[in-house]
N, C-alpha and C positions, 0 to 999 in steps of 0.2 A: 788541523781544522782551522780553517778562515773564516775570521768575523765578517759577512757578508750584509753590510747594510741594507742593501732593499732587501732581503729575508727577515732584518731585526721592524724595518718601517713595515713591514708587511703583518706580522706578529703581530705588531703594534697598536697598526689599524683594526684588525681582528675583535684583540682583545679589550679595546677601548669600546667598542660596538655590542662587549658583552656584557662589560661593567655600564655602560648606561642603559643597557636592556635591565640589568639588574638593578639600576639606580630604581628608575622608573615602575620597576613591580613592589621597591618596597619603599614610595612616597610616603604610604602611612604611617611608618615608623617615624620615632623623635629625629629631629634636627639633630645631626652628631655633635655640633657648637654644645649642644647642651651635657654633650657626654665628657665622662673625662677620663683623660689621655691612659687611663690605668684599664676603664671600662672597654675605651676603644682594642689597647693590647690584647684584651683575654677575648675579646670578640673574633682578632685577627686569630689566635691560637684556634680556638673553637673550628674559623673555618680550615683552616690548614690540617686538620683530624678528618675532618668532613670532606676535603680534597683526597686526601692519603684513605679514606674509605671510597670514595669513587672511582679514584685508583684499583685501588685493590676488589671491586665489585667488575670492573672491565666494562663501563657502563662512561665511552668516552663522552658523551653530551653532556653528562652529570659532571664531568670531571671539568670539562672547560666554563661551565658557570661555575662551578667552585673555584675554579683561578680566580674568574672576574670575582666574586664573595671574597677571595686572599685580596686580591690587587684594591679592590673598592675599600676594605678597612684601612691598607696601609696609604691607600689617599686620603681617606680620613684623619688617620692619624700624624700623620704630616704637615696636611693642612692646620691641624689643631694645633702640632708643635710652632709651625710659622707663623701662623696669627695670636697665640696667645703666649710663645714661648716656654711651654709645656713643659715641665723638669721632672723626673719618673724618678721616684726612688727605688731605687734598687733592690730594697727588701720586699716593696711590694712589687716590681717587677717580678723577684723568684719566687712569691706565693702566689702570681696568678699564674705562675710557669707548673706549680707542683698542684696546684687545685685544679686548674684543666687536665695536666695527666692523669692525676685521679680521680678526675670525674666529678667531681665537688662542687664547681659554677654552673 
């Protein structure tokens, strides 16, 4: 299989188109500036469950806003790591990893 450029630009534009659909439905929510980089993680987890249940429900429109929900955390959290230089401790890294698997946050 070949990596085929205008199919990854074409993706691309797609999923940009969804993530700002989804920017936009949830204005109301805090500024993510205000979150922090640990908040943001267990957010991205949450929705990558909520993907992997869309998935598994065969309910494809659900499943492609839950990409944009994945994709839109991990620009949040990026952006947070690049403007404020975010440093994640790794202990709290693996306790938001074992409290989203178990359902805890």
């Amino acid at each position: 299989m070949s990596f085929k450029m205008d199919q990854a630009n074409e993706a691309i534009k797609y999923l940009n188109e969804l993530q700002r659909t989804k920017f936009m439905i949830n204005t109301h929510k805090d500024a993510w500036e205000t979150l922090s980089a640990e908040t943001l993680l267990e957010g991205l987890f949450k929705e990558v469950i909520e993907l992997q249940e869309a998935l598994m429900s065969g309910k494809r429109g659900n499943a492609q806003l839950e990409c944009a929900d994945v994709a839109n955390y991990a620009v949040m959290l990026c952006d947070l790591i690049k403007r404020k230089g975010a440093q994640l401790d790794v202990s709290v890294i693996s306790q938001t990893i074992v409290e989203v698997e178990d359902g805890e946050s």
